[in-house]
Structure formats: structure tokens, C-alpha cells
C-alpha positions in Angstrom: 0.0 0.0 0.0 2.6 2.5 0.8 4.7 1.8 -2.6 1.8 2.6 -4.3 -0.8 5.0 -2.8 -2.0 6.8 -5.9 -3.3 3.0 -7.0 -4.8 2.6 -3.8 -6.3 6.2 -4.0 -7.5 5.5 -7.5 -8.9 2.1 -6.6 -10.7 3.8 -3.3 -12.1 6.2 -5.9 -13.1 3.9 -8.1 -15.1 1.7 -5.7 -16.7 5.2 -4.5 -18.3 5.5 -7.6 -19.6 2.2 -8.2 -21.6 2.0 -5.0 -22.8 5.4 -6.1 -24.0 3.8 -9.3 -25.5 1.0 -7.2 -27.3 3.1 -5.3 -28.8 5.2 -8.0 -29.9 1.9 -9.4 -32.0 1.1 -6.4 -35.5 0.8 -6.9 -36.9 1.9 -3.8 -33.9 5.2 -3.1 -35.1 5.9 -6.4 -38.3 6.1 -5.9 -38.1 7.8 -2.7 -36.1 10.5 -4.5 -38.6 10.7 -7.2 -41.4 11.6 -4.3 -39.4 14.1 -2.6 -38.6 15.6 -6.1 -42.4 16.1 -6.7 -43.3 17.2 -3.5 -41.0 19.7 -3.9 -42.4 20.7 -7.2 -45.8 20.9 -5.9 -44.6 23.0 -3.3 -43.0 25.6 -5.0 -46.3 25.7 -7.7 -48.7 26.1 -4.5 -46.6 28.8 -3.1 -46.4 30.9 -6.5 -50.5 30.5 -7.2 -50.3 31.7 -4.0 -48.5 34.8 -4.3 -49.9 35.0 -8.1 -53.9 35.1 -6.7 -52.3 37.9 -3.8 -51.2 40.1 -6.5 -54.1 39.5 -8.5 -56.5 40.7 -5.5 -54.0 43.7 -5.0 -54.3 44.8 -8.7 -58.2 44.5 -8.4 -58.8 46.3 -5.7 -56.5 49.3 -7.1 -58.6 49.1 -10.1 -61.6 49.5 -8.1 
């Protein structure tokens, strides 16, 4: 190990990345990251209708 630490480093590296492959590969992390990806979506679209339909009362009531 110590005659060749730049192999060891690259092999360390190496085997990093597989299991991050691996892990992307699993059904169920994936899944779980798909439903926190869309319940992040449909938070940020419930929080802009929700500052679009503010603005929209603003503007009517200046029109009024």
C-alpha cells in the first residue's frame, strides 16, 4: 500500500463510484427520491399560485 498510494487512491475512488452507481440503481432510493422531487415541485407551484392570486386581488382592488 505505501509503494503505491496513488493505485490505492484510484482504486478507493473507483469503488466510491460504483456503489454510487449501485445506489442510484435502487428501486426503492429511487423512488423515494422521485417523491421528494415532486413534492418539492408541488410546493413551489402552491406557493407561487399563491403569491400570483395575492397580486391578482392587489391589482383588483386598485382598479376598483
Amino acid at each position: 500500500m505505501q509503494e503505491h498510494p496513488r493505485q490505492w487512491q484510484f482504486h478507493g475512488s473507483m469503488l466510491a463510484e460504483a456503489d454510487r452507481m449501485l445506489d442510484e440503481l435502487d428501486v426503492e432510493k429511487r423512488s423515494l427520491r422521485v417523491m421528494e422531487e415532486l413534492d418539492r415541485y408541488s410546493r413551489e407551484r402552491s406557493d407561487r399560485m399563491r403569491r400570483l392570486r395575492r397580486k391578482a386581488r392587489i391589482r383588483i382592488k386598485r382598479s376598483e
